[in-house]
C-alpha positions as CSV (number, residue, x, y, z in Angstrom):
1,X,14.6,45.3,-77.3
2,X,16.4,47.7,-75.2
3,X,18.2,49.7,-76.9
4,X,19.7,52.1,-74.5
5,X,23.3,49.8,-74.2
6,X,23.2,50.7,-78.5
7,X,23.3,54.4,-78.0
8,X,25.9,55.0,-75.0
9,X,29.2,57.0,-74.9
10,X,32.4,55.0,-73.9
11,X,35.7,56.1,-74.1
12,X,36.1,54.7,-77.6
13,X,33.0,56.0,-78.9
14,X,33.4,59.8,-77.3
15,X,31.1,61.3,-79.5
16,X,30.4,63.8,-76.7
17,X,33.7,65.3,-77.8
18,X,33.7,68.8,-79.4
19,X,35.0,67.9,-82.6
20,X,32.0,65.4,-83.6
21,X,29.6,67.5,-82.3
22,X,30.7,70.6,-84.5
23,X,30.4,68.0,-87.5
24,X,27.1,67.1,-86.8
25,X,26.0,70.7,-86.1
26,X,27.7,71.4,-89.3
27,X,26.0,69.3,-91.8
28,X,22.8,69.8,-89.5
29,X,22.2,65.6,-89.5
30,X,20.2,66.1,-86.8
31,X,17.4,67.2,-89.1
32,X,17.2,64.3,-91.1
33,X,15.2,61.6,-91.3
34,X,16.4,58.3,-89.8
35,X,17.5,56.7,-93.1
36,X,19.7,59.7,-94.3
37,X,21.1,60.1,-91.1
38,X,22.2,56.4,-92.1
39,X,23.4,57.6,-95.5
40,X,24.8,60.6,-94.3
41,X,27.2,59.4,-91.9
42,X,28.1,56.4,-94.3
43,X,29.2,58.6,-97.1
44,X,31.2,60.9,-94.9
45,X,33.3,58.3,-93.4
46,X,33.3,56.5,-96.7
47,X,34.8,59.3,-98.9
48,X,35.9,61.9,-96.8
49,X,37.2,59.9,-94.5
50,X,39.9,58.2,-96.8
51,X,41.4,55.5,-96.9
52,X,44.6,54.8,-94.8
53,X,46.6,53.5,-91.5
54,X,46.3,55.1,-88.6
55,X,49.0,54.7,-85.5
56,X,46.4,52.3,-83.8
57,X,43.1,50.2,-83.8
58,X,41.8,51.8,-80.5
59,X,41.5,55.4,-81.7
60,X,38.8,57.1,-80.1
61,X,36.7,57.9,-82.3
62,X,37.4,62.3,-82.8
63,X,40.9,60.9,-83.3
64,X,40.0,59.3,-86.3
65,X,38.0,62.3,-87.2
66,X,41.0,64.5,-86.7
67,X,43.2,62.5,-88.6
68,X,40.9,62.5,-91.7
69,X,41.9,58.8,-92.5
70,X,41.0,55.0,-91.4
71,X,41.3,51.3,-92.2
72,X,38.4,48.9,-91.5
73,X,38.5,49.6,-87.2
74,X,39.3,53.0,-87.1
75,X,36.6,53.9,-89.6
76,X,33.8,51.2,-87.7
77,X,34.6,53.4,-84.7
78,X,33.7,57.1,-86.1
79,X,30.7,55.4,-87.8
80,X,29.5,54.2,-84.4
81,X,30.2,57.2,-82.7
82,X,28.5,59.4,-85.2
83,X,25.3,56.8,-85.6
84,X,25.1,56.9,-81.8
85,X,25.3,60.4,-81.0
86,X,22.4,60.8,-84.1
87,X,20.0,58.3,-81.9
88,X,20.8,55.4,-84.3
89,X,21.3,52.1,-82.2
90,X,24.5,49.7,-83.4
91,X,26.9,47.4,-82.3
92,X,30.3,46.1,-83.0
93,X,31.4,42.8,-85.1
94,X,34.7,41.4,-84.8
95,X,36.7,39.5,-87.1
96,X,40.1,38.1,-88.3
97,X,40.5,38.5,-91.7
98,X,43.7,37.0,-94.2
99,X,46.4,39.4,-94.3
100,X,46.5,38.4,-98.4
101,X,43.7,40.9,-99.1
102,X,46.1,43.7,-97.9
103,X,49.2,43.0,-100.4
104,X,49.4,46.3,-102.9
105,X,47.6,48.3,-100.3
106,X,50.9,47.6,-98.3
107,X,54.0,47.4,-100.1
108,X,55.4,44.1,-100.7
109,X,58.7,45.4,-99.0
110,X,56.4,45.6,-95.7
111,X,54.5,42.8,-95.7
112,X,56.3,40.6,-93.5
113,X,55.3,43.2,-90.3
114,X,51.4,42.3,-90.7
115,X,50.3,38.8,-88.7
116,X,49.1,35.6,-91.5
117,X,45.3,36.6,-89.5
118,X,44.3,40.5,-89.0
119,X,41.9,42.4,-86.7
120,X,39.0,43.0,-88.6
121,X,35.4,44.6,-87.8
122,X,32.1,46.2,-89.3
123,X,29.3,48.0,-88.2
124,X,25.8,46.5,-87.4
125,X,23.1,49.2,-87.6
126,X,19.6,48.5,-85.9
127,X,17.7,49.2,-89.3
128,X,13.5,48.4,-89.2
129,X,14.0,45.8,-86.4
130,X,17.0,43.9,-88.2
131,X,20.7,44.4,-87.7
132,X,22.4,45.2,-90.9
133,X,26.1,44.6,-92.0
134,X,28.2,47.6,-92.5
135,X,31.6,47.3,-94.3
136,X,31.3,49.2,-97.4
137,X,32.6,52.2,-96.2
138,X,36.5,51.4,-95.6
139,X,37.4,52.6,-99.0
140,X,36.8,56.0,-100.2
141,X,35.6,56.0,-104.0
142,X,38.5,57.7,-105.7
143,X,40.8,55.0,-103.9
144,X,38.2,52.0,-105.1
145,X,38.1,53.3,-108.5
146,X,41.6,53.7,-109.4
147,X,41.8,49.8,-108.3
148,X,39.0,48.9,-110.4
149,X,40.6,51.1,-113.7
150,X,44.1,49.1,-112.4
151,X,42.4,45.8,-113.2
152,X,39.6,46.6,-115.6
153,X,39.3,43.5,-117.0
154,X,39.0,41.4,-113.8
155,X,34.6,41.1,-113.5
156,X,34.4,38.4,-111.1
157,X,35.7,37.9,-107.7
158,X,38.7,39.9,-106.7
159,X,41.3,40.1,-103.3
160,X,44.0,42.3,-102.8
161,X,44.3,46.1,-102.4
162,X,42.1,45.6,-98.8
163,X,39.2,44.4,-100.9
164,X,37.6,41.4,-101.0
165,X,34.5,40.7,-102.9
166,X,32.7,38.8,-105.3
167,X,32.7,41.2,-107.8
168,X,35.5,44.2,-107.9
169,X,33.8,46.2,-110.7
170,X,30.1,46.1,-108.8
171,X,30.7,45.5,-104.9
172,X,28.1,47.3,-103.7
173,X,29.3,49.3,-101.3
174,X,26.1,52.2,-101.6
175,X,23.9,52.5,-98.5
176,X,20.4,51.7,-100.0
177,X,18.9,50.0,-96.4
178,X,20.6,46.7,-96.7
179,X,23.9,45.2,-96.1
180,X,27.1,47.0,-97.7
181,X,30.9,44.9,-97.8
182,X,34.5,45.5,-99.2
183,X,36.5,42.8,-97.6
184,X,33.9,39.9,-96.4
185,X,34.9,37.3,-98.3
186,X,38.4,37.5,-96.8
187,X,37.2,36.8,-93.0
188,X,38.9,34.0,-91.3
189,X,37.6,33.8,-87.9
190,X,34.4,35.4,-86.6
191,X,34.8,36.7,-82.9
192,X,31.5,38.4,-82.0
193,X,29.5,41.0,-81.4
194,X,30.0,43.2,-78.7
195,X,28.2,46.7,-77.8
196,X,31.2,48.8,-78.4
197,X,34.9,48.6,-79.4
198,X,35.8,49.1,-76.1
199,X,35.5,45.6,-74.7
200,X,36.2,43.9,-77.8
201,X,40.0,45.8,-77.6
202,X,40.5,44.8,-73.9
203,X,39.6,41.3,-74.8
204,X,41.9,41.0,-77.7
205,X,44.2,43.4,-78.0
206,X,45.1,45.1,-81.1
207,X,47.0,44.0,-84.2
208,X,51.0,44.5,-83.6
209,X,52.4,44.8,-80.2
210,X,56.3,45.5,-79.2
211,X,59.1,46.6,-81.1
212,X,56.5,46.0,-84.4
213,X,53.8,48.1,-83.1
214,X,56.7,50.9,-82.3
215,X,58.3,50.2,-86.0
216,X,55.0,50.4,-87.7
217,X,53.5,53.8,-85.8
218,X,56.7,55.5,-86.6
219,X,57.7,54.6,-89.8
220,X,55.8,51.9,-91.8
221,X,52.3,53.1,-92.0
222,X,53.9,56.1,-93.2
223,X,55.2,54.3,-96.1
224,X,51.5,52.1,-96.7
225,X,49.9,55.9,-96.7
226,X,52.4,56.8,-99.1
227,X,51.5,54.1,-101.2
228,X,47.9,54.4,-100.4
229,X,47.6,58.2,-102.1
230,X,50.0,57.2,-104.9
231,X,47.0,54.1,-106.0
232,X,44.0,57.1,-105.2
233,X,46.0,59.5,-107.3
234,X,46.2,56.8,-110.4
235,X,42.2,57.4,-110.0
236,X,43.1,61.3,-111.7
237,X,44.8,59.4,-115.1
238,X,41.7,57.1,-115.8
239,X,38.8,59.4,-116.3
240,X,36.6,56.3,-117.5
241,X,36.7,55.3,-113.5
242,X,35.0,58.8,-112.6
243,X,31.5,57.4,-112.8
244,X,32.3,53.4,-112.5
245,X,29.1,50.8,-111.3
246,X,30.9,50.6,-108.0
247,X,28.5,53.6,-106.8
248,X,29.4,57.1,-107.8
249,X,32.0,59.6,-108.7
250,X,35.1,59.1,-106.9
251,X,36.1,61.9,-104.1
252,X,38.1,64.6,-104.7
């Protein structure tokens, strides 16, 4: 397989850009081994990379890192960036997913701005010869535990708060060399794989456009951050969630 189209820079994914290369230099990734360069980038953009709405899906990537928050794109886009500029092949996967796995995330008093079907997309990571699914990492663990202490009692299947998974108390979201989700069991429509964001946001756009997309980058994801850091801070008030089976102790 040639892996060369896995590993390129686009505008999207400008991980040539100053800001993710002082990361990596940073943390000194580049040292690892090949599985926890993986894990390392995983767990950054899962927990200190929280939780949130940016003003757009197309972000390049050291946007996102600048901003210090993401939803399910935003965050598949630093991941890929970071992955690539390690020497760790992967691709895009795009989805619609049910808006209904966002209501509490987004207040109630908002919901009518988001479409019935959302953009959605993961991560696939060329791991041992397979590609492997990569979704775990849109919520940060302090956010995922203080929606797990919120409905304690609830073992099973669970959607709402942007999760959507067969168990809300054990989703699996830990890189361990296989798959990772958060919100797969809310897909509605699976649109393909592509090699970078790039062409999949030329193709289809992104999820608000006119007066809506103006309304929500000024003012309503304001609000749905708001509300985002007021569920992460209920995570401080339940000190049973600190080391919950969801994987780890939440992030500061």
């Amino acid at each position: 397989m040639n892996n060369e189209r896995y590993l390129n820079a686009t505008d999207i994914l400008d991980y040539r850009h100053p800001l993710i290369q002082a990361l990596i230099a940073e943390r000194n990734w580049q040292s690892l081994s090949p599985y926890e360069r993986v894990g390392a980038v995983y767990n950054f953009v899962r927990n200190e990379i929280t939780f949130g709405y940016n003003r757009s899906d197309n972000l390049p990537a050291s946007a996102v890192l600048k901003d210090g928050y993401g939803q399910c794109n935003t965050k598949s886009t630093l991941v890929m960036a970071l992955f690539r500029a390690l020497g760790i092949p992967c691709r895009f996967h795009g989805f619609t997913i049910y808006n209904d796995l966002q209501k509490g995330a987004i207040p109630v008093s908002l919901f009518w701005l988001a479409p019935r079907k959302i953009l959605h997309s993961w991560v696939e990571v060329l791991w041992q010869g397979e590609w492997l699914d990569l979704e775990g990492f849109i919520l940060d663990d302090r956010y995922l535990s203080a929606v797990q202490g919120k409905f304690a009692d609830r073992n099973g299947a669970f959607s709402g708060y942007g999760i959507a998974t067969p168990c809300l108390q054990k989703p699996g979201v830990e890189w361990s060399g296989s798959n990772t989700y958060i919100q797969k069991d809310g897909i509605a429509d699976d649109l393909g794989v592509y090699d970078a964001p790039d062409g999949f946001y030329r193709e289809r756009g992104t999820n608000l456009s006119g007066i809506r997309r103006f309304i929500f980058r000024h003012l309503f994801r304001h609000v749905m951050n708001a509300n985002v850091k007021r569920i992460r801070r209920q995570a401080d008030s339940q000190p049973e969630n600190r080391t919950r089976p969801n994987g780890g102790h939440p992030s500061a």
